[in-house]
SEGUDO-778764 format. One record per residue: x, y, z of N, C-alpha, C in turn; residue in one letter. Coordinates in steps of 0.02 Angstrom, whole numbers, padded with zeros to 5 digits, always signed. Layout:
% SEGUDO-778764
XYZXYZXYZa
...
This chain:
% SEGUDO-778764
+00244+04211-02247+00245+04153-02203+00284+04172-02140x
+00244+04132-02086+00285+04172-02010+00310+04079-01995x
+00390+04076-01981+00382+04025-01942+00377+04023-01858x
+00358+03958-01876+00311+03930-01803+00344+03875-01783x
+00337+03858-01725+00363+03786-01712+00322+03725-01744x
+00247+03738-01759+00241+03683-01817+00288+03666-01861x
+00276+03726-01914+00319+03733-01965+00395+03705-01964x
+00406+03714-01918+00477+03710-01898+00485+03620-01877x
+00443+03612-01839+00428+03530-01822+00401+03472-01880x
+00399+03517-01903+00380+03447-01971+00419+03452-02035x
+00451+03526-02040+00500+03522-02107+00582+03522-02069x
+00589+03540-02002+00670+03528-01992+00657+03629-01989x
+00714+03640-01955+00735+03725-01959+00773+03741-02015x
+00816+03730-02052+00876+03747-02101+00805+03746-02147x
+00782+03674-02150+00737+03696-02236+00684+03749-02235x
+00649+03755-02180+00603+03799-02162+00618+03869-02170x
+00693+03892-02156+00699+03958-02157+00733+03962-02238x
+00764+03901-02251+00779+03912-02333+00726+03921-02381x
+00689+03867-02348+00620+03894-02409+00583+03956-02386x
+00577+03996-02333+00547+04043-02332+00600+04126-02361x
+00672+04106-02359+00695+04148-02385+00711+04136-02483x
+00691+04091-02492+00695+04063-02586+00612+04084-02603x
+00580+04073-02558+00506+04125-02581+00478+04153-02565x
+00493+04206-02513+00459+04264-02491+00515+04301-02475x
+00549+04324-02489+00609+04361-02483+00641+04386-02543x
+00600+04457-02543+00622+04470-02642+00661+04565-02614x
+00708+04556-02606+00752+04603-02578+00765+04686-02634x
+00754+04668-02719+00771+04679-02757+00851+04695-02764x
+00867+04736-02799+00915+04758-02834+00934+04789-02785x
+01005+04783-02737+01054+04817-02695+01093+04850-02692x
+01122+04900-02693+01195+04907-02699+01251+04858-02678x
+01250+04812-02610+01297+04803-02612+01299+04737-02549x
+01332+04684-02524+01326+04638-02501+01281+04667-02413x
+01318+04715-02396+01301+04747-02345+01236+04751-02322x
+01216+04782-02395+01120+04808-02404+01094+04743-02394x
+01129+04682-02451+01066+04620-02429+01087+04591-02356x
+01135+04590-02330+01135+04558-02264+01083+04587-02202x
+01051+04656-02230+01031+04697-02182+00952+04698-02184x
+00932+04687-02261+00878+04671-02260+00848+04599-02276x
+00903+04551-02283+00889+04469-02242+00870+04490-02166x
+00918+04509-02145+00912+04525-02061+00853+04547-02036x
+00809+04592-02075+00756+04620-02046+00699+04589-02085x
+00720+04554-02131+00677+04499-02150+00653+04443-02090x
+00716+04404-02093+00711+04350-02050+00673+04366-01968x
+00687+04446-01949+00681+04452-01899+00616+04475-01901x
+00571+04498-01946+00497+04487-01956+00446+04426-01948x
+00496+04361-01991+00449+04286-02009+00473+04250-01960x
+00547+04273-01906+00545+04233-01870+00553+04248-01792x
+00500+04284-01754+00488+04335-01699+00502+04310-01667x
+00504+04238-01649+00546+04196-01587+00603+04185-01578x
+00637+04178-01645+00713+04176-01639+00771+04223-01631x
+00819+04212-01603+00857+04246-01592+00918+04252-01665x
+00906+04342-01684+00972+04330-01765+01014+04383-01754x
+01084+04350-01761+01141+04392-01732+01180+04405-01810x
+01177+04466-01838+01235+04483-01885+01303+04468-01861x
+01352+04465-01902+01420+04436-01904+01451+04411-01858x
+01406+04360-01855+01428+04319-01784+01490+04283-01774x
+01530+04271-01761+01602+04224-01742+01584+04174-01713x
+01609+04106-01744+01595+04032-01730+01673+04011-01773x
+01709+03980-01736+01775+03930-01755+01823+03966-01794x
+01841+04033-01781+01859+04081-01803+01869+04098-01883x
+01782+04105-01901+01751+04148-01948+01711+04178-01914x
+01664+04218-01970+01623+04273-01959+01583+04238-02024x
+01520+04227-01994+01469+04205-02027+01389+04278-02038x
+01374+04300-02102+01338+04349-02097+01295+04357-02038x
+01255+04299-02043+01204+04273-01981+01210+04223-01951x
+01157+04230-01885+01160+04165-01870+01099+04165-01824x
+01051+04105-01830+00978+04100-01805+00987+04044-01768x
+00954+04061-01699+00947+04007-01643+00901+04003-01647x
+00836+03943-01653+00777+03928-01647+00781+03917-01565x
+00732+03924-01533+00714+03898-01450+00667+03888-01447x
+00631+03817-01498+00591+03762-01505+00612+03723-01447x
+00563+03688-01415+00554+03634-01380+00605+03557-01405x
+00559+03550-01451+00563+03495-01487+00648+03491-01555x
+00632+03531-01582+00676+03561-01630+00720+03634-01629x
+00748+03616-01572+00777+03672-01562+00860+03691-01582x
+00888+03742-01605+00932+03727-01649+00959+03812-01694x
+01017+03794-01729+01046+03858-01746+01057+03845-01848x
+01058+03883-01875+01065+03886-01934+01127+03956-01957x
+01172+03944-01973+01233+03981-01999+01204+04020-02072x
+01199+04078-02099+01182+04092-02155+01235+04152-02175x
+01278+04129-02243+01324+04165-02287+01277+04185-02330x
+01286+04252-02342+01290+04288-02404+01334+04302-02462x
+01317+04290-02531+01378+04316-02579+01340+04374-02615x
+01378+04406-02616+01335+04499-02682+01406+04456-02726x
+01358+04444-02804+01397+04451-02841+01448+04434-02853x
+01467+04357-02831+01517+04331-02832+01554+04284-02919x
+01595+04320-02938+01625+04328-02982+01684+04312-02993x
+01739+04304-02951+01794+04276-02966+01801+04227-02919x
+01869+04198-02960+01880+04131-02935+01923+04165-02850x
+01967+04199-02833+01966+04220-02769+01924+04235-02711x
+01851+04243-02731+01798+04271-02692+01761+04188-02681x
+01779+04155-02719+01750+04090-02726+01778+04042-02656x
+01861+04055-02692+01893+04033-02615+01897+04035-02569x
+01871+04109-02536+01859+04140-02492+01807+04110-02452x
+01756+04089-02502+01689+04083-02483+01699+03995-02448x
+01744+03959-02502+01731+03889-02474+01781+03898-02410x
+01849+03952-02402+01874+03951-02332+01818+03954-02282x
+01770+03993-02288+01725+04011-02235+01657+03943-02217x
+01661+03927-02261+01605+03876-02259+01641+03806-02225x
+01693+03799-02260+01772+03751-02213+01740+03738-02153x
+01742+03805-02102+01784+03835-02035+01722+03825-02037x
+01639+03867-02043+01586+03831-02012+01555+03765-02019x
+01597+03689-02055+01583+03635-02049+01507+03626-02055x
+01519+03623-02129+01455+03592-02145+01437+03527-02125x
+01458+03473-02139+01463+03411-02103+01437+03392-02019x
+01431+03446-01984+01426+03455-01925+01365+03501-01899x
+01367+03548-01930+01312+03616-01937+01279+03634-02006x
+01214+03657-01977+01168+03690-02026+01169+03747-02051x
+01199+03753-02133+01235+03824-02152+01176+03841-02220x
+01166+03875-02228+01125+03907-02291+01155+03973-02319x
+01192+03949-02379+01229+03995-02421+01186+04023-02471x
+01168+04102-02462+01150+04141-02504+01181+04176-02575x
+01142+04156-02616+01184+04197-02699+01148+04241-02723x
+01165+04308-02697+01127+04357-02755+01154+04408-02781x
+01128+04460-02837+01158+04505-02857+01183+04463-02943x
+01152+04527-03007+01150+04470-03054+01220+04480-03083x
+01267+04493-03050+01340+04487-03079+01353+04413-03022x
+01314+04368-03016+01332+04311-03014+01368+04268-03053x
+01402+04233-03054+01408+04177-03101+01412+04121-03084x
+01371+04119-03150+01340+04033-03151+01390+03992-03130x
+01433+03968-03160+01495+03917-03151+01515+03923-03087x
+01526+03969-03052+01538+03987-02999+01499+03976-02941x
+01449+03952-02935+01392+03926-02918+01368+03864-02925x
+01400+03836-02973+01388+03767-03012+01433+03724-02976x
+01489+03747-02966+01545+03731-02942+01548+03714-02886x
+01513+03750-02847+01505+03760-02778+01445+03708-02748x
+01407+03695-02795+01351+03661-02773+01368+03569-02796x
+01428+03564-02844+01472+03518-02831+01509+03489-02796x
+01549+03537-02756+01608+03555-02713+01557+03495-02646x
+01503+03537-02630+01447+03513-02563+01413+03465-02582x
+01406+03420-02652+01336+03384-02666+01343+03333-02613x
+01395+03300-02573+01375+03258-02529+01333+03278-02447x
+01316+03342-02432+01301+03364-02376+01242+03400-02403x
+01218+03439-02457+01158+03476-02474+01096+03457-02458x
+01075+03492-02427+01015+03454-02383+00956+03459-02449x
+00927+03408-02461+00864+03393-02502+00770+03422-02467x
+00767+03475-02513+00689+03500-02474+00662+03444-02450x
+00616+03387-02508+00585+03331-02479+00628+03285-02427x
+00687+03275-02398+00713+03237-02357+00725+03277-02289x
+00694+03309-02269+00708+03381-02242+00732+03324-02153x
+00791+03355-02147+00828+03299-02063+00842+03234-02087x
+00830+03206-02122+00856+03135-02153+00924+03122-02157x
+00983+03193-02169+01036+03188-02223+01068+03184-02129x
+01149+03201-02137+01203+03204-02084+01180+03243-02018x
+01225+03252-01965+01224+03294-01936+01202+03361-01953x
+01269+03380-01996+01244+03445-02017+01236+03432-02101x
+01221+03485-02133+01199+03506-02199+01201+03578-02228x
+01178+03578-02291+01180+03642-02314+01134+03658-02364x
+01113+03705-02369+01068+03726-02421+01096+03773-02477x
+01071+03795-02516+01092+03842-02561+01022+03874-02591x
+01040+03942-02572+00960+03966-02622+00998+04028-02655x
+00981+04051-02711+01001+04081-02764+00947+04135-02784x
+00959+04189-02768+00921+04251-02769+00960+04310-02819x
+00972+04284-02890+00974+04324-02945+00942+04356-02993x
+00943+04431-02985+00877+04442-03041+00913+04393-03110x
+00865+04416-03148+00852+04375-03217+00921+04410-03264x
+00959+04364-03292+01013+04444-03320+00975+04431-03373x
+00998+04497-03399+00990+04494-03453+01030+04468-03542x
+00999+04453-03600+01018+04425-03662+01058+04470-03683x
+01111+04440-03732+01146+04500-03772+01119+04477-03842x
């Protein structure tokens, strides 16, 4: 899927690039947070040829992995996107909601990435608690606040013991 300013005009930008990175964006198995930020990057910068995507960009003094300016007419607009490889402890957790803090979800359009299958669940669960009042809903797509957030979860399958 390439977005377009259709696309973009009838689902909102944040859901459009969330759902195109929750299903067409199969990165596999990485070494390491670095690798997926790099091939999101050359992902995004394939499906989305009009926009402008800046790696570790600085906004309200963080550093956000990415960050996508749409220069739609109509819907024109920026989307903040964190990455986690493998986020596992409760310190990396904190880290993560410091950063998400400082880019104001409430205000801006952030889409937090989870992959790498030394994820954990709870840790994730938690998190999608922490935000349930701002999480932007696929079918309500621009309905919710100012800003919002998404969450898409890109873990292989672990495996059973």
């Amino acid at each position: 899927m390439t977005l377009n300013k259709v696309t973009v005009a009838l689902n909102g930008l944040m859901t459009t690039v969330a759902k195109v990175i929750r299903n067409d964006w199969s990165p596999g198995e990485l070494a390491g947070e670095l690798q997926y930020r790099n091939a999101l990057l050359s992902f995004l910068r394939d499906v989305a040829p009009q926009a402008h995507i800046e790696p570790e960009y600085r906004h309200m003094g963080t550093t956000c992995d990415l960050h996508l300016a749409w220069p739609g007419i109509v819907n024109r607009g920026e989307v903040f996107i964190e990455l986690k490889h493998n986020l596992r402890q409760k310190s990396e957790y904190d880290r993560l909601i410091g950063q998400i803090e400082q880019l104001n979800p409430r205000s801006n359009q952030i889409i937090v990435v989870f992959c790498g299958a030394a994820t954990s669940d709870t840790l994730v669960s938690r998190f999608q608690e922490r935000y349930r009042d701002v999480i932007d809903l696929d079918f309500f797509p621009g309905f919710g606040p100012n800003g919002a957030l998404t969450i898409v979860v890109k873990c292989p399958v672990k495996p059973q013991n």
